[in-house]
Structure formats: structure tokens, C-alpha cells
Short mmCIF file of the C-alpha atoms (twelve columns), coordinates in Angstrom:
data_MODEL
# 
_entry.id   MODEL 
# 
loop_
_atom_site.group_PDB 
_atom_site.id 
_atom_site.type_symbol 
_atom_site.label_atom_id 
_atom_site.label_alt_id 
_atom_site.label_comp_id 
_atom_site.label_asym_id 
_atom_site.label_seq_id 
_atom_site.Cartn_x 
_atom_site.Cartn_y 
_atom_site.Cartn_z 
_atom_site.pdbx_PDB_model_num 
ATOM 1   C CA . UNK A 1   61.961 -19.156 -1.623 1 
ATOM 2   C CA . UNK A 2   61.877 -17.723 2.039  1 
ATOM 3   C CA . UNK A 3   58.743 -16.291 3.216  1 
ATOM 4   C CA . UNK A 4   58.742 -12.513 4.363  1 
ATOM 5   C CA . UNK A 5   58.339 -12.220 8.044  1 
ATOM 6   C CA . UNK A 6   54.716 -10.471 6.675  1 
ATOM 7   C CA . UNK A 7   53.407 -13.528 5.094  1 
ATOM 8   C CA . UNK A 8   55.131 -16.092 7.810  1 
ATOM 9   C CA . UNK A 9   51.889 -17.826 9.104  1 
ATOM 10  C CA . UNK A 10  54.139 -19.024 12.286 1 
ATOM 11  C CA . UNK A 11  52.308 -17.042 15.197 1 
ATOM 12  C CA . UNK A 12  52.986 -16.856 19.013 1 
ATOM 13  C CA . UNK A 13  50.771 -16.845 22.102 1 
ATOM 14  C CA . UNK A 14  51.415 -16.874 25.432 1 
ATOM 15  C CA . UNK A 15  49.976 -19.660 27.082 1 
ATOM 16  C CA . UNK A 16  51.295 -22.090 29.737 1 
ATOM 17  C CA . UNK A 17  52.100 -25.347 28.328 1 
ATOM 18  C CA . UNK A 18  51.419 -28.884 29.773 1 
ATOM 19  C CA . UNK A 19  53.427 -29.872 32.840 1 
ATOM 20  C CA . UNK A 20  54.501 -26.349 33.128 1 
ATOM 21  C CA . UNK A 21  54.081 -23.813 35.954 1 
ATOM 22  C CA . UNK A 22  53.918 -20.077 34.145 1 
ATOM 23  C CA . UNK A 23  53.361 -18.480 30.852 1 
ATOM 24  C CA . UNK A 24  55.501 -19.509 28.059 1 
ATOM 25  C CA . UNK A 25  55.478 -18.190 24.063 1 
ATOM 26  C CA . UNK A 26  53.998 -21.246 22.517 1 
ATOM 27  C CA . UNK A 27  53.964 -21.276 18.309 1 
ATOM 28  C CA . UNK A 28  49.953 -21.803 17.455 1 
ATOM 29  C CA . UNK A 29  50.732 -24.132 14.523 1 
ATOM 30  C CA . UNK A 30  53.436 -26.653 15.779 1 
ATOM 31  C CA . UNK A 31  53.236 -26.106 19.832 1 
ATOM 32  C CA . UNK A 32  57.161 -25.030 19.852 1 
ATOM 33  C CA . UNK A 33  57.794 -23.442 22.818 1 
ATOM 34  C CA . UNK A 34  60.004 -19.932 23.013 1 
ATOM 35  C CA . UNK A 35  61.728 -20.136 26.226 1 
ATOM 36  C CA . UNK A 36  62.412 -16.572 27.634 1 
ATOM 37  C CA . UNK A 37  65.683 -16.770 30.165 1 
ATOM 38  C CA . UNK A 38  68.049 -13.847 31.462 1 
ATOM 39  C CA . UNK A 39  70.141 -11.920 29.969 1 
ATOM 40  C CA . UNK A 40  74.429 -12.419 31.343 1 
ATOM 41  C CA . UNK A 41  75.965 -9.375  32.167 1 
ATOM 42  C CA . UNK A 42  79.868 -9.875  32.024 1 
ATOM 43  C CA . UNK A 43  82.167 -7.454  33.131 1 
ATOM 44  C CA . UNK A 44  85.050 -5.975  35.733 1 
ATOM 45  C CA . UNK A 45  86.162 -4.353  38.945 1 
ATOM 46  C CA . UNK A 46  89.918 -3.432  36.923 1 
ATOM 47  C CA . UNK A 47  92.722 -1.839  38.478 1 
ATOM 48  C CA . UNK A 48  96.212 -0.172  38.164 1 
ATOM 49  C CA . UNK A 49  98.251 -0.109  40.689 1 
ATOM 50  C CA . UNK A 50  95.503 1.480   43.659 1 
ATOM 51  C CA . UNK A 51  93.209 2.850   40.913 1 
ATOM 52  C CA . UNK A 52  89.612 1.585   39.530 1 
ATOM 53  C CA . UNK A 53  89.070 2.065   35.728 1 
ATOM 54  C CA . UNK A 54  85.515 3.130   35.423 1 
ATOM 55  C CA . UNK A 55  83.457 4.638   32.408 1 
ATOM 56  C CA . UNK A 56  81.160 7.642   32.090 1 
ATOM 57  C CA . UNK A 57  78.154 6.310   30.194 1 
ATOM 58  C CA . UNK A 58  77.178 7.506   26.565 1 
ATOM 59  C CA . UNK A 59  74.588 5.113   26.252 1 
ATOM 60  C CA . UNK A 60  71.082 4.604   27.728 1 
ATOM 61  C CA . UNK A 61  70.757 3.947   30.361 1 
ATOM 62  C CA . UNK A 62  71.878 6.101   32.266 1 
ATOM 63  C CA . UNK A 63  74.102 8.369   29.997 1 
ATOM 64  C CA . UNK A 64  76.406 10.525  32.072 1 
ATOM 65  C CA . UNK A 65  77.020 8.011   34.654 1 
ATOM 66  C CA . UNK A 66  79.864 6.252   35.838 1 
ATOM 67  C CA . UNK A 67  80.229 2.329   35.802 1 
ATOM 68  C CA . UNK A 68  82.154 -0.701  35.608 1 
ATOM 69  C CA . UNK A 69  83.318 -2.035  31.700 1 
ATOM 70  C CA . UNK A 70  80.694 -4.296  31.632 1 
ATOM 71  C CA . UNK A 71  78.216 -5.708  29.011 1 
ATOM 72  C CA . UNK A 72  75.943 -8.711  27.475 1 
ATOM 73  C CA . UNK A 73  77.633 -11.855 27.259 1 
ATOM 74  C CA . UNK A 74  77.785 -12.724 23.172 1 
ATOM 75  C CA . UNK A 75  76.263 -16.352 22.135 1 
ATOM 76  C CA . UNK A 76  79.428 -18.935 21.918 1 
ATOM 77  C CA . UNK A 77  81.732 -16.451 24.413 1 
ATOM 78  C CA . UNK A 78  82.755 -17.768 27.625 1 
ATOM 79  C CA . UNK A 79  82.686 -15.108 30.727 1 
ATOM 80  C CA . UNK A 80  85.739 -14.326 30.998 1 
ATOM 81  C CA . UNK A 81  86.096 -13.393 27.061 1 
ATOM 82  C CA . UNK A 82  83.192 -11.620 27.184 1 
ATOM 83  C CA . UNK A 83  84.471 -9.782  30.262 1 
ATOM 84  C CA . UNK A 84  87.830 -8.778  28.128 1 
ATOM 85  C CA . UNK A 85  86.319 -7.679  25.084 1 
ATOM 86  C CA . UNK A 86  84.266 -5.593  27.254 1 
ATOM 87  C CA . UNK A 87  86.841 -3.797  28.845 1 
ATOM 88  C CA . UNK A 88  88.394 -3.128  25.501 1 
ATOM 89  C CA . UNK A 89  85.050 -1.817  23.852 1 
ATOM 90  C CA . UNK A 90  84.297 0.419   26.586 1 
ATOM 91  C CA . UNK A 91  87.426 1.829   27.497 1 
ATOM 92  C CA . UNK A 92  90.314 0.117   25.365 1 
ATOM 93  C CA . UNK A 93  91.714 -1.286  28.249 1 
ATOM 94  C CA . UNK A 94  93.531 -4.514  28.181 1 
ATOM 95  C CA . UNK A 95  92.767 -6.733  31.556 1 
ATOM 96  C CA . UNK A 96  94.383 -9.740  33.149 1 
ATOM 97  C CA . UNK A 97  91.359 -11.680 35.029 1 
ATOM 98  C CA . UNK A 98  92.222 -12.455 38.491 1 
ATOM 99  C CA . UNK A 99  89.198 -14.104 39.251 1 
ATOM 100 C CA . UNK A 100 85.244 -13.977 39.966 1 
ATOM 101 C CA . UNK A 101 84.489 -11.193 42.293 1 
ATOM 102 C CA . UNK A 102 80.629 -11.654 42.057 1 
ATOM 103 C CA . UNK A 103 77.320 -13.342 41.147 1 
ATOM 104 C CA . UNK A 104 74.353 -10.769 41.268 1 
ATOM 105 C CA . UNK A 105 70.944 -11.462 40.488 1 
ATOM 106 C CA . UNK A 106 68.592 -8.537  38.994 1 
ATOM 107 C CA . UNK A 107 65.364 -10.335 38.572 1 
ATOM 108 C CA . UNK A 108 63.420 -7.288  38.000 1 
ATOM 109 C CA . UNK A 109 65.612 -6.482  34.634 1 
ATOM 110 C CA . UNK A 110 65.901 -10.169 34.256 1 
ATOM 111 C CA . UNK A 111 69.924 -10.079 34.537 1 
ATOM 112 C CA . UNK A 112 72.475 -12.498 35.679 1 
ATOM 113 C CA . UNK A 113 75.707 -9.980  36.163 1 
ATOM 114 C CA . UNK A 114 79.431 -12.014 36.845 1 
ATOM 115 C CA . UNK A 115 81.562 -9.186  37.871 1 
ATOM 116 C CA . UNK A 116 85.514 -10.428 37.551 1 
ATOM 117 C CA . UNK A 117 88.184 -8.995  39.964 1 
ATOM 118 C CA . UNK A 118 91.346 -7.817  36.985 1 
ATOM 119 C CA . UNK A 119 94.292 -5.918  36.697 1 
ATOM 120 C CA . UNK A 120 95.212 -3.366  34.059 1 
ATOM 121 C CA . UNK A 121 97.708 -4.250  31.605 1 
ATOM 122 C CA . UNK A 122 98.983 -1.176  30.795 1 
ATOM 123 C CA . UNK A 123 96.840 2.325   32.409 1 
ATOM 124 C CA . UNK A 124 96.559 3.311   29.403 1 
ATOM 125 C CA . UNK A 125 92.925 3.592   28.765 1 
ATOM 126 C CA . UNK A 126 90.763 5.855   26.125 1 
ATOM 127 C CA . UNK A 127 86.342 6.234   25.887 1 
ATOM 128 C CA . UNK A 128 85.535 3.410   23.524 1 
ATOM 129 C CA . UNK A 129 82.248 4.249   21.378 1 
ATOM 130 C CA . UNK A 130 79.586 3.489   24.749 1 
ATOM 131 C CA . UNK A 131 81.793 5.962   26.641 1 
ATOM 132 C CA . UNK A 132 82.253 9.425   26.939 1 
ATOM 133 C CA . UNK A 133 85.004 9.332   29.262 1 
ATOM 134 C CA . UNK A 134 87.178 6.640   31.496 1 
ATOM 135 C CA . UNK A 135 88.973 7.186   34.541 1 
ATOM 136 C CA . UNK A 136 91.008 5.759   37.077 1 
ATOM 137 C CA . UNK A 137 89.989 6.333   40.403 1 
ATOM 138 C CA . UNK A 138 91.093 5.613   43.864 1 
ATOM 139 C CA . UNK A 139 88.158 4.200   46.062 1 
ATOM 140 C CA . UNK A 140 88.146 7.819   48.164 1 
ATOM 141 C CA . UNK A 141 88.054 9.633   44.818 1 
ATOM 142 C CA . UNK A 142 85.317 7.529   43.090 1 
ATOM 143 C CA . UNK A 143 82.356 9.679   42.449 1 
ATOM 144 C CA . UNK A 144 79.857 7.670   44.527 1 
ATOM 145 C CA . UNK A 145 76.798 9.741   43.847 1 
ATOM 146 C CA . UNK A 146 77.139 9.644   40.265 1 
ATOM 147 C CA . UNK A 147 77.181 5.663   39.916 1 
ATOM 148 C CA . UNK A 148 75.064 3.986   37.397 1 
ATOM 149 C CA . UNK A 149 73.426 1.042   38.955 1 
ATOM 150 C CA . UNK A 150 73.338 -0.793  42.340 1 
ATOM 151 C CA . UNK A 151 75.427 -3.550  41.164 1 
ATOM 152 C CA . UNK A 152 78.365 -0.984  40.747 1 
ATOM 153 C CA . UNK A 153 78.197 0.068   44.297 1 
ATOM 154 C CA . UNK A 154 77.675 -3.697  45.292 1 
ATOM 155 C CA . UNK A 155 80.766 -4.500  42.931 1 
ATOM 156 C CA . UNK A 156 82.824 -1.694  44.383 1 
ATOM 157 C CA . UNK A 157 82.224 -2.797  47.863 1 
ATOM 158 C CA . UNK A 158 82.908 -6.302  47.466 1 
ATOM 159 C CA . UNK A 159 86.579 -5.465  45.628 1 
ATOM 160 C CA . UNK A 160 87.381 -3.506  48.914 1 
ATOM 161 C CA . UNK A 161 86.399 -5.888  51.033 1 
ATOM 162 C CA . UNK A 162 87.891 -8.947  48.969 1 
ATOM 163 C CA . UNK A 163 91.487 -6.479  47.640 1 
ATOM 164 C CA . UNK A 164 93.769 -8.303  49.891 1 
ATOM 165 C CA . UNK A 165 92.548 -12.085 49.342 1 
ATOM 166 C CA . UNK A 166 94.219 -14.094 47.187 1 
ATOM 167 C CA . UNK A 167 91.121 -16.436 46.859 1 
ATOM 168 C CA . UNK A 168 87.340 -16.340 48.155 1 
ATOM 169 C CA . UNK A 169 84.083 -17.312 47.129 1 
ATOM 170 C CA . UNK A 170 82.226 -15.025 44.736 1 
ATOM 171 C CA . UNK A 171 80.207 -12.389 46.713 1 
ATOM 172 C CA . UNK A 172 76.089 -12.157 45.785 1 
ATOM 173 C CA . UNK A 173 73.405 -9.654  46.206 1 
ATOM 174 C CA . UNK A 174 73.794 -7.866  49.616 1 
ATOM 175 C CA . UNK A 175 71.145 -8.673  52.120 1 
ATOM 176 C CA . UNK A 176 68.107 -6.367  51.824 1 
ATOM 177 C CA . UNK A 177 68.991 -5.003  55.426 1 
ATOM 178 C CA . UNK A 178 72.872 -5.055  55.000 1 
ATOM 179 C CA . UNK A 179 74.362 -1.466  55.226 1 
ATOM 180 C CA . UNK A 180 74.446 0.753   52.460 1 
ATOM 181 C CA . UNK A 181 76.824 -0.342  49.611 1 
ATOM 182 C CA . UNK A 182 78.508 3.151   49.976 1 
ATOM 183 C CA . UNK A 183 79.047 2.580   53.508 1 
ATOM 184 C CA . UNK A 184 83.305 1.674   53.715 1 
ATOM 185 C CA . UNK A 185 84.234 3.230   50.113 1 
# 
């Protein structure tokens, strides 16, 4: 007979533990520790032809705003899955990965984000149930104030800079003093 999570004596505090460096959630019977890590972002800078597929939010946050097809990596995916299934939940787009476009870091939100340069199978696209529109837009067209998150502008920038490589090293956070992400779109 399982207990109800009401009667479960198992209780957490944060402490730090022995040997450690910063708080951890430690149980108070056994001394099992909870480890806490960051959340992986998967998702895709995905084009047709001289077109970016992008998605006008539904969800929080930032409903109304456009971004890449991106999402939380699934336990037992691998990136590039998760990256795919993404693209189809958000905008029913079927991808071809080309390869990793970028590594960013959001330690404030506690986010890992792998951004994957693609290709559109096919441009045809439709809102998946997160969206309340897709589009494809050409980099001059792409409605810069109305972007979602930094990451998108960092993404953005990096596929122009990186469109005519057939191989480079994945891209990171921009320098705190680099220019604006919008700057060359």
C-alpha cells in the first residue's frame, strides 16, 4: 500500500551537505540529496529557401511574441530529436538538422538553450497548439521589435553571420559589450 504524498513522512530541507560548496535539498530522514540542475532548451534557426520559420507565442511567456520552435528537452531524447519534435509541435514543420548553431547559457532562468541551424522540408507550416501563428520571414522582414527573448535575437544573428559556412564552431552568449544583437539583421 503506497502512502499518500499527505502522510509521506519523507521531508526536505535545504542545507549544504558535507564536502559541498552551496545549498542543496537534503531528505531529513535518509540524507538523500535532490540535486537541482538546468533545464535544456532544444530548438531551431529553420529555413526555406531565404525564409526563417518563426512562431507567434500562445503561451506564457510572452504570448504574442515571435520566436524560434524551440522547447524543453524530454528525459531519454537526444538534442537533435528533441529539436524535431519541437518544430513539429510548434509549427508542424518537418526539419532536416544541418548542424549546431549555438550554446547559450541563461543562468538567471537556469537554462542551457542548443539552438540547431535546419532546413525546411517542405514550407508548409501551420500554428501547432503553443502557437497562434507561424511565419516565414526573410531576415529584413523579421519583426525585430516583437521578439520573445534575447536568445532569439542572439540565434538570429549568429544564422546570418554563420548562413554561408558549411561548418563552424557553435556560437555562445554574445559578449556583454558586443553590439546589439539587432545590429546586421
Amino acid at each position: 500500500m503506497s502512502k499518500s504524498p499527505s502522510n509521506d513522512p519523507t521531508r526536505f530541507s535545504r542545507r549544504i551537505p558535507t564536502d559541498d560548496d552551496r545549498e542543496r535539498l537534503i531528505c531529513d530522514n535518509c540524507g538523500y540529496v535532490a540535486y537541482e540542475n538546468p533545464k535544456i532548451v532544444v530548438g531551431s534557426v529553420a529555413t526555406w529557401e531565404d525564409r526563417i520559420l518563426l512562431c507567434r507565442r500562445a503561451i506564457p511567456p510572452r504570448v504574442g511574441y515571435w520566436t524560434l520552435p524551440a522547447g524543453y528537452l524530454e528525459l531519454g531524447e537526444t538534442p537533435v530529436a528533441g529539436a524535431l519534435r519541437e518544430a513539429w509541435e510548434e509549427a508542424r514543420a518537418q526539419l532536416d538538422i544541418d548542424q549546431l548553431l549555438g550554446i547559450y547559457s541563461i543562468p538567471r532562468i537556469s537554462q542551457v538553450q542548443l539552438i540547431y541551424r535546419a532546413r525546411l522540408q517542405t514550407p508548409d507550416v501551420a500554428p501547432g497548439p503553443e502557437s497562434q501563428e507561424v511565419g516565414l520571414f526573410r531576415l529584413d522582414d523579421i519583426p525585430k521589435g516583437e521578439i520573445a527573448f534575447p536568445s532569439v535575437h542572439w540565434a538570429l544573428a549568429h544564422f546570418q553571420a554563420s548562413r554561408e559556412l558549411t561548418a563552424f564552431p557553435p556560437f555562445t552568449n554574445p559578449d556583454d559589450n558586443a553590439p546589439s544583437p539587432d545590429e546586421g539583421l
